[in-house]
mmCIF file as gemmi writes it, N, C-alpha and C atoms, coordinates in Angstrom:
data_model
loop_
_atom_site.group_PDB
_atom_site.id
_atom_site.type_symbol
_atom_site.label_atom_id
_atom_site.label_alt_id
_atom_site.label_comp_id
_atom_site.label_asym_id
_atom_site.label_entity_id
_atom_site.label_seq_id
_atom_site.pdbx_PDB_ins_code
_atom_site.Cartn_x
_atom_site.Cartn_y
_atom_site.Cartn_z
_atom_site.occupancy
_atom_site.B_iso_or_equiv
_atom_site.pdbx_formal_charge
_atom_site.auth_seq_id
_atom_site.auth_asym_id
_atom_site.pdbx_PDB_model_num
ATOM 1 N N . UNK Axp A 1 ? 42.591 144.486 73.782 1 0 ? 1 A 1
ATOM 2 C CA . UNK Axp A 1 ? 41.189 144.742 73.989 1 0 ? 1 A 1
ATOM 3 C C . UNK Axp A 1 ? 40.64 145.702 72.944 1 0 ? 1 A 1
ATOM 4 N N . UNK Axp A 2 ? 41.361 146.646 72.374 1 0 ? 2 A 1
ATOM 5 C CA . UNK Axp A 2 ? 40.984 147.318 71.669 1 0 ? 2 A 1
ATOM 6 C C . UNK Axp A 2 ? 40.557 146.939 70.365 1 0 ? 2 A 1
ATOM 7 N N . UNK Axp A 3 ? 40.668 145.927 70.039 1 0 ? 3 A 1
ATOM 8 C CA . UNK Axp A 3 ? 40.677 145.065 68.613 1 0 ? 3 A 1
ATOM 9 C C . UNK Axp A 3 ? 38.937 145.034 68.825 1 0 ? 3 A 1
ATOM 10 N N . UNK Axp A 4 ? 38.862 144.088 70.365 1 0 ? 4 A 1
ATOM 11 C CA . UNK Axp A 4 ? 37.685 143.553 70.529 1 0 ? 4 A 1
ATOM 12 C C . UNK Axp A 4 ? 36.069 144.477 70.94 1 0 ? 4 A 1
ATOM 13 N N . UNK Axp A 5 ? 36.659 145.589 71.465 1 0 ? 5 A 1
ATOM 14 C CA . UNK Axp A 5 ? 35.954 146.453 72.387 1 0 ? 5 A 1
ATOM 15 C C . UNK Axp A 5 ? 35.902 147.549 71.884 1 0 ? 5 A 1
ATOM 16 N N . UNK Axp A 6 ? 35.02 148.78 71.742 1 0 ? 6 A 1
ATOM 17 C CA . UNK Axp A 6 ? 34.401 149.952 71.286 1 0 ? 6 A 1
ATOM 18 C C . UNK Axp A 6 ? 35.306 150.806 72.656 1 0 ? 6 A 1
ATOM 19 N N . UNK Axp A 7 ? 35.38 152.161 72.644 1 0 ? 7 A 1
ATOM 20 C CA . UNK Axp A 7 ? 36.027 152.869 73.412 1 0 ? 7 A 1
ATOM 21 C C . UNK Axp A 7 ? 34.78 152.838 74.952 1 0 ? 7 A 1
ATOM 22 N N . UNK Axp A 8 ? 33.285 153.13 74.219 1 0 ? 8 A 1
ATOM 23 C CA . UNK Axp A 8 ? 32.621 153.205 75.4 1 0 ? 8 A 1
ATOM 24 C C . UNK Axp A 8 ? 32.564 151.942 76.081 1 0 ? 8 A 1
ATOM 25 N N . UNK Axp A 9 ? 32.791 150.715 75.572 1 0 ? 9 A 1
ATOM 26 C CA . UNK Axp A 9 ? 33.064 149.029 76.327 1 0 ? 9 A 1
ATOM 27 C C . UNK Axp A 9 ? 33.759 149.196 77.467 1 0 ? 9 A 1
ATOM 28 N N . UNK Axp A 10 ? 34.946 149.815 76.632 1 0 ? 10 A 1
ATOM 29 C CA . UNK Axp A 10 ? 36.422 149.78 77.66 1 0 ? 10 A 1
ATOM 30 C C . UNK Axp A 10 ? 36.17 150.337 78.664 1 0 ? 10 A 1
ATOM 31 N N . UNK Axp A 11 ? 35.606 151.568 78.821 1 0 ? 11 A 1
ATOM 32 C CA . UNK Axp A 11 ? 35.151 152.641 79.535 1 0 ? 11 A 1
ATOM 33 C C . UNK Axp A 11 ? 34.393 151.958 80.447 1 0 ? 11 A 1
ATOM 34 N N . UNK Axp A 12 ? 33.392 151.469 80.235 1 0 ? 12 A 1
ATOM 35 C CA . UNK Axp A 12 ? 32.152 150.672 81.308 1 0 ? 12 A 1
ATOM 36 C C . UNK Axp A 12 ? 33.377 149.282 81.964 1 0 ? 12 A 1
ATOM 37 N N . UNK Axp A 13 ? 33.935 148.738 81.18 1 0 ? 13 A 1
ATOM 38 C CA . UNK Axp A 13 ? 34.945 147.692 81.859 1 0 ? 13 A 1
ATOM 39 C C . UNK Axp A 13 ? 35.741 148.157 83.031 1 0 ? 13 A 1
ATOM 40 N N . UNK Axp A 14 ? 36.661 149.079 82.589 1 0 ? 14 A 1
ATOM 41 C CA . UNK Axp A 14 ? 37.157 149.81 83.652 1 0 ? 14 A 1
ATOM 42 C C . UNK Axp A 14 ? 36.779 150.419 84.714 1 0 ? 14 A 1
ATOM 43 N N . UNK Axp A 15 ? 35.234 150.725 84.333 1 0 ? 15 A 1
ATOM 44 C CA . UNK Axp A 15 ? 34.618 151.261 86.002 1 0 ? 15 A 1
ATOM 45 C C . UNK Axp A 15 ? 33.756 149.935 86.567 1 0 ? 15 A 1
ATOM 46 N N . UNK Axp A 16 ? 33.318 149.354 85.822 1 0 ? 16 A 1
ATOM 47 C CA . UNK Axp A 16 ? 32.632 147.771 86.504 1 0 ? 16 A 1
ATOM 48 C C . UNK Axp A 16 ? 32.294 147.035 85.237 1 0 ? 16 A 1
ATOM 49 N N . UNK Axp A 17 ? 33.18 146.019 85.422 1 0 ? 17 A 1
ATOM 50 C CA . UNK Axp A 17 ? 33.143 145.47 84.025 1 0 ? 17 A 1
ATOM 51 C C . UNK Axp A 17 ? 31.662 144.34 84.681 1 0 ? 17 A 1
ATOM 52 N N . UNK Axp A 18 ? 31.426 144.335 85.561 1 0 ? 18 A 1
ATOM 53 C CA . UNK Axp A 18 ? 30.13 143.01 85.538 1 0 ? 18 A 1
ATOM 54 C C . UNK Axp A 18 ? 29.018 143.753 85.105 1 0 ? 18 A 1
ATOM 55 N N . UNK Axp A 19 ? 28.951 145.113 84.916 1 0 ? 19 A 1
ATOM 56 C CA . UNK Axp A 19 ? 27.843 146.289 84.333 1 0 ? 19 A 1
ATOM 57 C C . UNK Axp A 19 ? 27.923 146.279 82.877 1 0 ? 19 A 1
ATOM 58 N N . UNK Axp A 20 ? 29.303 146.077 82.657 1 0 ? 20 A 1
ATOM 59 C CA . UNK Axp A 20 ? 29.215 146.475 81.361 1 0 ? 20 A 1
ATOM 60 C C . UNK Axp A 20 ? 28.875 145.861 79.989 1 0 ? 20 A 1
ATOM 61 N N . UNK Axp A 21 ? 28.903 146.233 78.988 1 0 ? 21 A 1
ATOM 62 C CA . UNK Axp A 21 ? 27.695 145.348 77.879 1 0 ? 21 A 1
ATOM 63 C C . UNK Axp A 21 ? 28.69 144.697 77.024 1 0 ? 21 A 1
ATOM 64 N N . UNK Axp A 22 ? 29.562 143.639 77.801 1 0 ? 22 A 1
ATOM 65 C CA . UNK Axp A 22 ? 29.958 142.791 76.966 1 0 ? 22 A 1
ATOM 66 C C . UNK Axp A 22 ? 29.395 141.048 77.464 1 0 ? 22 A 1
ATOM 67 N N . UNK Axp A 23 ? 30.088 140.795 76.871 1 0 ? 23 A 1
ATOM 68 C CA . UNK Axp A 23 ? 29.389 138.619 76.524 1 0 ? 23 A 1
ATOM 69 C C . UNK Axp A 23 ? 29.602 138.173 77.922 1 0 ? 23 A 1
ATOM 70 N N . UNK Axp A 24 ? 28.724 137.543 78.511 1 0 ? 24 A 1
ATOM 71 C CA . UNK Axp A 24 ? 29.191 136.707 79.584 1 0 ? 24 A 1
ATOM 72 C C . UNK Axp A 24 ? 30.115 135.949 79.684 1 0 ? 24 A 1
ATOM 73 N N . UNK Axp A 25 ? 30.69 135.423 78.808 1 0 ? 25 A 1
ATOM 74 C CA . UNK Axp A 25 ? 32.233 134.671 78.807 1 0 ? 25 A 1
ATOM 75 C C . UNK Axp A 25 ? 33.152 135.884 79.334 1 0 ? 25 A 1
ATOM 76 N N . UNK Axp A 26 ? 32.912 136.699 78.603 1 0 ? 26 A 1
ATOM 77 C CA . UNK Axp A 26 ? 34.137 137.62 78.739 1 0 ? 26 A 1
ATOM 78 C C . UNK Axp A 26 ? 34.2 138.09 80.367 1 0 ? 26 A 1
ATOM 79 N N . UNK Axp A 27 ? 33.179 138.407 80.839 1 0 ? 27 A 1
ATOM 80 C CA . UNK Axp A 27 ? 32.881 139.114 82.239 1 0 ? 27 A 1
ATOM 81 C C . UNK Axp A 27 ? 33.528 137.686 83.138 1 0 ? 27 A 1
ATOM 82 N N . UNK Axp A 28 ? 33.214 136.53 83.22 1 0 ? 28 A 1
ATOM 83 C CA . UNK Axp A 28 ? 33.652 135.7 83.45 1 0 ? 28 A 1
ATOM 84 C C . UNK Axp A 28 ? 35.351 135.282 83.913 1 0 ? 28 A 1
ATOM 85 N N . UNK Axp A 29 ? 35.693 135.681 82.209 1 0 ? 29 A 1
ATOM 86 C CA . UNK Axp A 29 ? 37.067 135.673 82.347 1 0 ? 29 A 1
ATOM 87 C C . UNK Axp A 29 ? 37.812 136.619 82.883 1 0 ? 29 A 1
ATOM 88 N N . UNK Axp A 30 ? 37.117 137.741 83.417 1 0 ? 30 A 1
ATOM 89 C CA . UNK Axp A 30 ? 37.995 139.211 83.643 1 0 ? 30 A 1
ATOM 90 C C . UNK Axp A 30 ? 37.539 139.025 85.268 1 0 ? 30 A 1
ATOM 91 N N . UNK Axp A 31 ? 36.6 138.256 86.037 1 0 ? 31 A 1
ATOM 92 C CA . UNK Axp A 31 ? 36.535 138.21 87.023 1 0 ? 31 A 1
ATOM 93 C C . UNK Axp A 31 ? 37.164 136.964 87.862 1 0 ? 31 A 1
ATOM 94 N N . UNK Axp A 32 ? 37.634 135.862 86.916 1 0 ? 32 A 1
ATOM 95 C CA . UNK Axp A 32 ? 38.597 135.464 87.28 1 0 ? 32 A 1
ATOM 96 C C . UNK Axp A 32 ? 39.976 135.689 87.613 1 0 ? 32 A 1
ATOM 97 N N . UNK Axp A 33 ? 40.486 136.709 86.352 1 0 ? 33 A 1
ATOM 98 C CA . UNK Axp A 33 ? 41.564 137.514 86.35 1 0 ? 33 A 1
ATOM 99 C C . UNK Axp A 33 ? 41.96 138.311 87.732 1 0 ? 33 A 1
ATOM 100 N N . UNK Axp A 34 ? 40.57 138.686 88.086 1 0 ? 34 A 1
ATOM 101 C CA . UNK Axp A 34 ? 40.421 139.84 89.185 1 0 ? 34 A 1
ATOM 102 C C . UNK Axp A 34 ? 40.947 138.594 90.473 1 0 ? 34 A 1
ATOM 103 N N . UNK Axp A 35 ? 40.221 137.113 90.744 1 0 ? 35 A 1
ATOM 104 C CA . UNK Axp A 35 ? 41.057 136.241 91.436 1 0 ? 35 A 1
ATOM 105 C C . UNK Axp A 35 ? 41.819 136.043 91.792 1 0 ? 35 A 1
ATOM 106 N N . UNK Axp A 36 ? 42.817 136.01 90.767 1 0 ? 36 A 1
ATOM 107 C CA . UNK Axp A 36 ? 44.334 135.178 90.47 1 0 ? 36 A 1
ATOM 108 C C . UNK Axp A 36 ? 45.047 136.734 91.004 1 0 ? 36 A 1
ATOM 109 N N . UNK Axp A 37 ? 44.544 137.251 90.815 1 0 ? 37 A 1
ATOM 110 C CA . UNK Axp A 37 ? 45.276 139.278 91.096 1 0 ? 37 A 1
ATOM 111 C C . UNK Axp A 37 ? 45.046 139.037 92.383 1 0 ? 37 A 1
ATOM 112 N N . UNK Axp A 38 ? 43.827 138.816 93.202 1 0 ? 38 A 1
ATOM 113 C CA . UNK Axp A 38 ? 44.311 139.424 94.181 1 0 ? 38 A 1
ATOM 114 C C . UNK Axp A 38 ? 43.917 138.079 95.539 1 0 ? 38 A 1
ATOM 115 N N . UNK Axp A 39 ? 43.597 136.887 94.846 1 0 ? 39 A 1
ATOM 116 C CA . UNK Axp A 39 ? 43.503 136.078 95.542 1 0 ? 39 A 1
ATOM 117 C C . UNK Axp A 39 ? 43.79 134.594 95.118 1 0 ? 39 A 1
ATOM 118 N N . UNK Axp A 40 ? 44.847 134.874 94.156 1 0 ? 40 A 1
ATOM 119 C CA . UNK Axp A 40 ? 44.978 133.355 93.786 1 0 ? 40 A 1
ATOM 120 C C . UNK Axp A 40 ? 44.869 132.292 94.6 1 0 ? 40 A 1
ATOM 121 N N . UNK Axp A 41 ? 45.487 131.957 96.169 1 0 ? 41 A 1
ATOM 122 C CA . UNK Axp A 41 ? 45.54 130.719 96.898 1 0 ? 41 A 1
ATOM 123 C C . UNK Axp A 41 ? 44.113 130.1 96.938 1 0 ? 41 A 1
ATOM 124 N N . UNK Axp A 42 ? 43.052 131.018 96.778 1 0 ? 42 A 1
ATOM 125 C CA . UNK Axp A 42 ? 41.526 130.377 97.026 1 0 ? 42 A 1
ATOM 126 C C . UNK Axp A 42 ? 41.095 130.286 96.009 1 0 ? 42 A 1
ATOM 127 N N . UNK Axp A 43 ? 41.406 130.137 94.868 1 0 ? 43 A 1
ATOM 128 C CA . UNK Axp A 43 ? 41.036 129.276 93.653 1 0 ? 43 A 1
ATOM 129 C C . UNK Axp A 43 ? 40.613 128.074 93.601 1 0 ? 43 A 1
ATOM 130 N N . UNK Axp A 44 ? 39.57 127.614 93.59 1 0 ? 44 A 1
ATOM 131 C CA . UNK Axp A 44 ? 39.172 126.024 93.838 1 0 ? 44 A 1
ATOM 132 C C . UNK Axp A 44 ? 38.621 125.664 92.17 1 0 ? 44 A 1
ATOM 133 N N . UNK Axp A 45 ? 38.683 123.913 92.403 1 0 ? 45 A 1
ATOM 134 C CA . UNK Axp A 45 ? 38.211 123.379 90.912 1 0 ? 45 A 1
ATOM 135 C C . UNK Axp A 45 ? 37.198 124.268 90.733 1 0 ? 45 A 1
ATOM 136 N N . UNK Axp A 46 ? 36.106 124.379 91.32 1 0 ? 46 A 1
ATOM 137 C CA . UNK Axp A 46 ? 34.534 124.829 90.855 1 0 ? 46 A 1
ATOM 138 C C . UNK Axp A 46 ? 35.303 126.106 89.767 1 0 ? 46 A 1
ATOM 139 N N . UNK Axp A 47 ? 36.105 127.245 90.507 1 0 ? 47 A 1
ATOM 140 C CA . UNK Axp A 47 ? 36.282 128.391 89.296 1 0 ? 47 A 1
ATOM 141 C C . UNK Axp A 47 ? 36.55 127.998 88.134 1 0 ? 47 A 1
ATOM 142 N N . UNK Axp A 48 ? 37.408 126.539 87.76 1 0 ? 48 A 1
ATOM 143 C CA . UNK Axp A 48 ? 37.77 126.38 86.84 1 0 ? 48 A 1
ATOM 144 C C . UNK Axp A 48 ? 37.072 125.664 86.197 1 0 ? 48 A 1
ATOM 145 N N . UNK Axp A 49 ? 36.056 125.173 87.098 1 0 ? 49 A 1
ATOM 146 C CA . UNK Axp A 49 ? 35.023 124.53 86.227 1 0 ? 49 A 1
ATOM 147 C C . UNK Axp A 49 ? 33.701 125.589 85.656 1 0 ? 49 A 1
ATOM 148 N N . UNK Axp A 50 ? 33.865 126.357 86.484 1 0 ? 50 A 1
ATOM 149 C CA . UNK Axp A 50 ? 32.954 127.451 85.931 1 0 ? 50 A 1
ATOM 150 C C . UNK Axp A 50 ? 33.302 128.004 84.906 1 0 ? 50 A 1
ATOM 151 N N . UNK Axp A 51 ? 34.354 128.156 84.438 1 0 ? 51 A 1
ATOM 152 C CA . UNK Axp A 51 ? 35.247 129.186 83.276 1 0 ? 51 A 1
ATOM 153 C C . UNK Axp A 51 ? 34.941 127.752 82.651 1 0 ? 51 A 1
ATOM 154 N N . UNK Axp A 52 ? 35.484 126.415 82.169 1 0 ? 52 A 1
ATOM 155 C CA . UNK Axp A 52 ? 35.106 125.593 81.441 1 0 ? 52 A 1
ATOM 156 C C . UNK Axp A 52 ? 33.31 125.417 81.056 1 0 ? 52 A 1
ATOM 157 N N . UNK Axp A 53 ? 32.687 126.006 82.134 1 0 ? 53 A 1
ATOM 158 C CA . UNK Axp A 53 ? 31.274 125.923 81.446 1 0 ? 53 A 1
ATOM 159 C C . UNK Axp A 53 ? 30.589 126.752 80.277 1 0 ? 53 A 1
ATOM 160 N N . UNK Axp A 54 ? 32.147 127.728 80.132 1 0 ? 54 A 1
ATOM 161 C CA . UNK Axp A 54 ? 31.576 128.949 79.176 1 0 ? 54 A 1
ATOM 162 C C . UNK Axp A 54 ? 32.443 128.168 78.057 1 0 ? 54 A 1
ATOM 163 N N . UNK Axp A 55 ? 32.602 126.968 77.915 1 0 ? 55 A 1
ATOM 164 C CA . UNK Axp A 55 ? 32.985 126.8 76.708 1 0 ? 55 A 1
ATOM 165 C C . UNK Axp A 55 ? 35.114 126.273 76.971 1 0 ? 55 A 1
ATOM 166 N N . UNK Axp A 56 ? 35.142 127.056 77.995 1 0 ? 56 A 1
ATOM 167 C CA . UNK Axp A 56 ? 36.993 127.481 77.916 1 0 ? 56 A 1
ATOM 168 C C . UNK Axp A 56 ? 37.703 125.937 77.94 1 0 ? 56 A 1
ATOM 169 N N . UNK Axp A 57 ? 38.875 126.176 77.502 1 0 ? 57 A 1
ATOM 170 C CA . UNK Axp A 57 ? 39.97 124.611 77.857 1 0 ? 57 A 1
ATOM 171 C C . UNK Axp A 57 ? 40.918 124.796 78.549 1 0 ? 57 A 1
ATOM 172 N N . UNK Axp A 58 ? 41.436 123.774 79.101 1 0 ? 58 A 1
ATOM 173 C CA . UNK Axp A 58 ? 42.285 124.162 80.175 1 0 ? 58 A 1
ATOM 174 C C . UNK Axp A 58 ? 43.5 124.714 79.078 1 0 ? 58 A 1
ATOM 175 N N . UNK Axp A 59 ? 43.916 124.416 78.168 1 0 ? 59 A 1
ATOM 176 C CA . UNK Axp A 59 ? 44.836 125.652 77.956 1 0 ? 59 A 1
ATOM 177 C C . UNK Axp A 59 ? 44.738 126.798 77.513 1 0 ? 59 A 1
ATOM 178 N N . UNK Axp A 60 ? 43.352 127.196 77.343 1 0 ? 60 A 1
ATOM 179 C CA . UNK Axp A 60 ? 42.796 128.602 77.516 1 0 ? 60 A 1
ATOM 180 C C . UNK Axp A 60 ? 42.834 129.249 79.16 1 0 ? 60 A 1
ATOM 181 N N . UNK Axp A 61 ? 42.668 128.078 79.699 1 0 ? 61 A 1
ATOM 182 C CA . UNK Axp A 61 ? 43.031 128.66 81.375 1 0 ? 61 A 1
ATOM 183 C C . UNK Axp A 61 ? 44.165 128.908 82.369 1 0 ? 61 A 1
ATOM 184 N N . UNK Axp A 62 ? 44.836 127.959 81.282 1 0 ? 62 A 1
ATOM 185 C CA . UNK Axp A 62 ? 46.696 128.25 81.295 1 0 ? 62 A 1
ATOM 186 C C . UNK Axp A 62 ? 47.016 129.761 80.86 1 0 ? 62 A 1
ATOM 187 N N . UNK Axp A 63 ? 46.338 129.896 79.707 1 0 ? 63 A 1
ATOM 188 C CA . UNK Axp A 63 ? 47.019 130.876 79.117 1 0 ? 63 A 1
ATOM 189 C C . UNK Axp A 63 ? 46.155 132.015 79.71 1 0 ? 63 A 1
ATOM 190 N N . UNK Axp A 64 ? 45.181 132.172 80.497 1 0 ? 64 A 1
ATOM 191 C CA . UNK Axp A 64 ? 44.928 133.801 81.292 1 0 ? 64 A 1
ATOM 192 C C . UNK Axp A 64 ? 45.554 133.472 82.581 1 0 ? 64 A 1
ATOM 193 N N . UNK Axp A 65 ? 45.885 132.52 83.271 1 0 ? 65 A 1
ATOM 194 C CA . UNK Axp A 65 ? 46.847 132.566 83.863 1 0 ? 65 A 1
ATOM 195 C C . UNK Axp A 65 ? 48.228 133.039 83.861 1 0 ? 65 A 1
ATOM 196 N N . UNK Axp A 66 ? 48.523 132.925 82.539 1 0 ? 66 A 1
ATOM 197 C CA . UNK Axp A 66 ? 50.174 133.218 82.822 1 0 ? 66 A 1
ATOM 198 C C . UNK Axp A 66 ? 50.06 134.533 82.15 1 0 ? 66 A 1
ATOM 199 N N . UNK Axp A 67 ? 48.788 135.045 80.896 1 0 ? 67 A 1
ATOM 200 C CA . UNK Axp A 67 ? 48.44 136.639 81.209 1 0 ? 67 A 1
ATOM 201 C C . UNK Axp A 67 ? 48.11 137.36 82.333 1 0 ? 67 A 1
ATOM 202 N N . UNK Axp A 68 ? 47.305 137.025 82.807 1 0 ? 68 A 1
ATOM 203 C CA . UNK Axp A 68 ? 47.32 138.007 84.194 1 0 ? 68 A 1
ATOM 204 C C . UNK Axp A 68 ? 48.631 137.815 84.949 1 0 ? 68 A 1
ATOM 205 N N . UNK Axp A 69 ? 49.153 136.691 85.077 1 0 ? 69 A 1
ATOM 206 C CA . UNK Axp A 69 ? 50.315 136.16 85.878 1 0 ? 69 A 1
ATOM 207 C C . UNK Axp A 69 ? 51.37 137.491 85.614 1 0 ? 69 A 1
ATOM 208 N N . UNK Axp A 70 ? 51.61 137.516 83.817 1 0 ? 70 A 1
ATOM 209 C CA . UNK Axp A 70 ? 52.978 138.573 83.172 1 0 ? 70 A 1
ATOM 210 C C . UNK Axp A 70 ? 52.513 139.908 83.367 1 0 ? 70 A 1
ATOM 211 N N . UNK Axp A 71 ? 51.028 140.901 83.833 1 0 ? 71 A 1
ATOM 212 C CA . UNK Axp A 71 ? 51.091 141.686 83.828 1 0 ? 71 A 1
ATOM 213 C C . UNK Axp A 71 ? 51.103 142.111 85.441 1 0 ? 71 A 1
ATOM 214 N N . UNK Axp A 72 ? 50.98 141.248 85.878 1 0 ? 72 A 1
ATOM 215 C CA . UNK Axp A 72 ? 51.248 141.494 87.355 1 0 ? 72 A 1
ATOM 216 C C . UNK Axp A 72 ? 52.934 142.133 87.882 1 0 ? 72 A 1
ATOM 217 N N . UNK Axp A 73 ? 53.456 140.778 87.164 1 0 ? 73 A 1
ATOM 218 C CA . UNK Axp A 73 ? 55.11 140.78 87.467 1 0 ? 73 A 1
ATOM 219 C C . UNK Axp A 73 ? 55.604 142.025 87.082 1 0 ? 73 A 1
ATOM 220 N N . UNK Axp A 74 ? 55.149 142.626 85.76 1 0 ? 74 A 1
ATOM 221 C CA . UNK Axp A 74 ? 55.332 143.939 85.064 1 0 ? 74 A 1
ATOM 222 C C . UNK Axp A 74 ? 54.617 145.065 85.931 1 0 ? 74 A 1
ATOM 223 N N . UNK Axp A 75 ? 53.706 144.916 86.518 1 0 ? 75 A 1
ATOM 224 C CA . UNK Axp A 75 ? 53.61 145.82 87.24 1 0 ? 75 A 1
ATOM 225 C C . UNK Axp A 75 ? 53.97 146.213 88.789 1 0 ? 75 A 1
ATOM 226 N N . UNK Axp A 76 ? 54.242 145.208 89.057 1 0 ? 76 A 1
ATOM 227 C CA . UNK Axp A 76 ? 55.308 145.43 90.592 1 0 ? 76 A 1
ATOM 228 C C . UNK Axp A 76 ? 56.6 145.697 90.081 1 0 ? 76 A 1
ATOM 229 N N . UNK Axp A 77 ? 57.074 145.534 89.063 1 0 ? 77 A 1
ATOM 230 C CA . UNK Axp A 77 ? 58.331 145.773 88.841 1 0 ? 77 A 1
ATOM 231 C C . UNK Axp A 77 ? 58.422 147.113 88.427 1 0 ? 77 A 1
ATOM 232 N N . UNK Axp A 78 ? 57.246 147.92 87.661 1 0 ? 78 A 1
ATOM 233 C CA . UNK Axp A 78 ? 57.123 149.266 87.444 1 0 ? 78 A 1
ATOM 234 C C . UNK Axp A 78 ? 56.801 150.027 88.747 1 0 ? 78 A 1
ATOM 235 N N . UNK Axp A 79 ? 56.119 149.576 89.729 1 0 ? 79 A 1
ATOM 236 C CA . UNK Axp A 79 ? 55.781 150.298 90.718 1 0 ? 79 A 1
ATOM 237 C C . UNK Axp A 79 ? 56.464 150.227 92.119 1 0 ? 79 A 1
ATOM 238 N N . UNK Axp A 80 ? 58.205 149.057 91.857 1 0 ? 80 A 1
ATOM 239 C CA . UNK Axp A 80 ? 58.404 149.386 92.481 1 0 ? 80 A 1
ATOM 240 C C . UNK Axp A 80 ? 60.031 150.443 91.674 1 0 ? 80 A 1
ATOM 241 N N . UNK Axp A 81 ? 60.101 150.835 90.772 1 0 ? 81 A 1
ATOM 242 C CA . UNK Axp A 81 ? 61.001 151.294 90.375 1 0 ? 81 A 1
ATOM 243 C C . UNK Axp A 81 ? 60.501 153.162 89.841 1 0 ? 81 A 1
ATOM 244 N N . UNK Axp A 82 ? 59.059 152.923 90.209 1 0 ? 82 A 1
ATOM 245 C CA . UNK Axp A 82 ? 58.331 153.952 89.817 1 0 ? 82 A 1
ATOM 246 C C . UNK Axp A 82 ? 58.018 154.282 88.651 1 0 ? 82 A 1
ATOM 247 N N . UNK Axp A 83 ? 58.384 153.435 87.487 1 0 ? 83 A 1
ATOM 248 C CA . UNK Axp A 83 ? 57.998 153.664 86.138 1 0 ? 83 A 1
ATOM 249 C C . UNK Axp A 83 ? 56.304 153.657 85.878 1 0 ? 83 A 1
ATOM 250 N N . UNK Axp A 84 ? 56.05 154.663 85.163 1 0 ? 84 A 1
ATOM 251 C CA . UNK Axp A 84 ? 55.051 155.192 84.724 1 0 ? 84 A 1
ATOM 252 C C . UNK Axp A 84 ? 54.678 154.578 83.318 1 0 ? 84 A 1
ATOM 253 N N . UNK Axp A 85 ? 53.767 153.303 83.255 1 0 ? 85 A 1
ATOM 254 C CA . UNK Axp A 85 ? 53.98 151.906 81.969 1 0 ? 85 A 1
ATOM 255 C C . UNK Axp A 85 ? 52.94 153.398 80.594 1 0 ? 85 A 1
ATOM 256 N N . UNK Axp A 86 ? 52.56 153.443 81.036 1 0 ? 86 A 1
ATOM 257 C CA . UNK Axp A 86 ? 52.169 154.624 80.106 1 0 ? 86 A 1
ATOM 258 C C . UNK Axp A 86 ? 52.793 155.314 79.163 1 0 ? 86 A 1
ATOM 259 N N . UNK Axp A 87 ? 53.612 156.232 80.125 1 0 ? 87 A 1
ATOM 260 C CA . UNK Axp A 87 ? 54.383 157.038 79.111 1 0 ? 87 A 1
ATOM 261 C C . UNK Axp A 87 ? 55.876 156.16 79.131 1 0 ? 87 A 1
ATOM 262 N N . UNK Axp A 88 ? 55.896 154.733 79.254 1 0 ? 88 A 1
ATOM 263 C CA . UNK Axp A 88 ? 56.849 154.147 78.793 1 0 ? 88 A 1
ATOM 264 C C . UNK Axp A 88 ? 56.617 153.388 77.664 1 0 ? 88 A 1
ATOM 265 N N . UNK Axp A 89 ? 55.242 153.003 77.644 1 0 ? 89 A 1
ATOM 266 C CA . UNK Axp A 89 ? 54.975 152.447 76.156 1 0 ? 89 A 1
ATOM 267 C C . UNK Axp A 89 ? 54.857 153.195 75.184 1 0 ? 89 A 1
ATOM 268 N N . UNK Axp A 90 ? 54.058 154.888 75.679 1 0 ? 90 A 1
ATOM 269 C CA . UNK Axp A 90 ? 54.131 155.684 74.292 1 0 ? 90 A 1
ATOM 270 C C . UNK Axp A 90 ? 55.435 156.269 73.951 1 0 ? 90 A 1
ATOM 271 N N . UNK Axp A 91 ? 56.396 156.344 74.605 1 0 ? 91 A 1
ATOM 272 C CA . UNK Axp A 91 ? 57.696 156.328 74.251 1 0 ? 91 A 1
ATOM 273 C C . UNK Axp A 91 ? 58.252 155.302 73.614 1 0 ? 91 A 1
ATOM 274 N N . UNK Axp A 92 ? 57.975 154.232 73.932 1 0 ? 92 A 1
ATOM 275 C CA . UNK Axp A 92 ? 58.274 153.297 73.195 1 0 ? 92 A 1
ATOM 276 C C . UNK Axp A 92 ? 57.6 152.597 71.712 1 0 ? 92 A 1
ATOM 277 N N . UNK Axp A 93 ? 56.693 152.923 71.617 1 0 ? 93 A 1
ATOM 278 C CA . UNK Axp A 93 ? 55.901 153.195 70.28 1 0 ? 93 A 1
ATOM 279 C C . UNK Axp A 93 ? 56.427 153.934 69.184 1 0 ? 93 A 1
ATOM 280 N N . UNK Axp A 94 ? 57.182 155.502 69.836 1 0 ? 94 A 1
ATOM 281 C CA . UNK Axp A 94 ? 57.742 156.095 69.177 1 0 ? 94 A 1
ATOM 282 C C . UNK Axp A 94 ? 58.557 155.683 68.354 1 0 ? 94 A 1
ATOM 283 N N . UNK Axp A 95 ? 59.642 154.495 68.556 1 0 ? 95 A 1
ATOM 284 C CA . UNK Axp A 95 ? 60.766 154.019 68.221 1 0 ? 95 A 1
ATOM 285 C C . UNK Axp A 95 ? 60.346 152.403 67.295 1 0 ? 95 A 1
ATOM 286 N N . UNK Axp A 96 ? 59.249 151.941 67.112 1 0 ? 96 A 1
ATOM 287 C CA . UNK Axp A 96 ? 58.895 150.987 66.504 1 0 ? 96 A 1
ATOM 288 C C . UNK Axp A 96 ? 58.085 151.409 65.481 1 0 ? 96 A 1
């Protein structure tokens, strides 16, 4: 995100990204994300036809699927082992 987004973006994303002043595709795609997180089983065609109305393909919809999908898995696996992904990546930065 940082490539794409200004620090104050990120900032407004993180406290309500449907407020914040990025592209309607994007808000789109991050409120789908928010779906699949915490309600994948009620996913119906229409969402995916809605995300295809902004342009998307289904293997653009594959692929925030199995992104949100990998940071999920990574994060139950940190929270249930108690790792802190933070100061495990800037530790790990260190060494690359």
């Amino acid at each position: 995100m940082r490539a794409q987004f200004t620090d104050p973006q990120i900032a407004q994303i993180l406290t309500d990204f449907q407020m914040a002043d990025i592209d309607d595709t994007t808000k789109a795609i991050l409120g789908f994300a928010v779906k699949v997180t915490k309600a994948a089983p009620t996913i119906t065609p229409a969402d995916l036809d809605h995300l295809r109305s902004y342009g998307l393909t289904d293997e653009a919809l594959f692929a925030i699927v199995e992104i949100v999908g990998f940071f999920n898995y990574v994060n139950r696996i940190a929270d249930a082992f108690g790792i802190e992904l933070d100061d495990f990546l800037e530790q790990r930065r260190d060494f690359t």
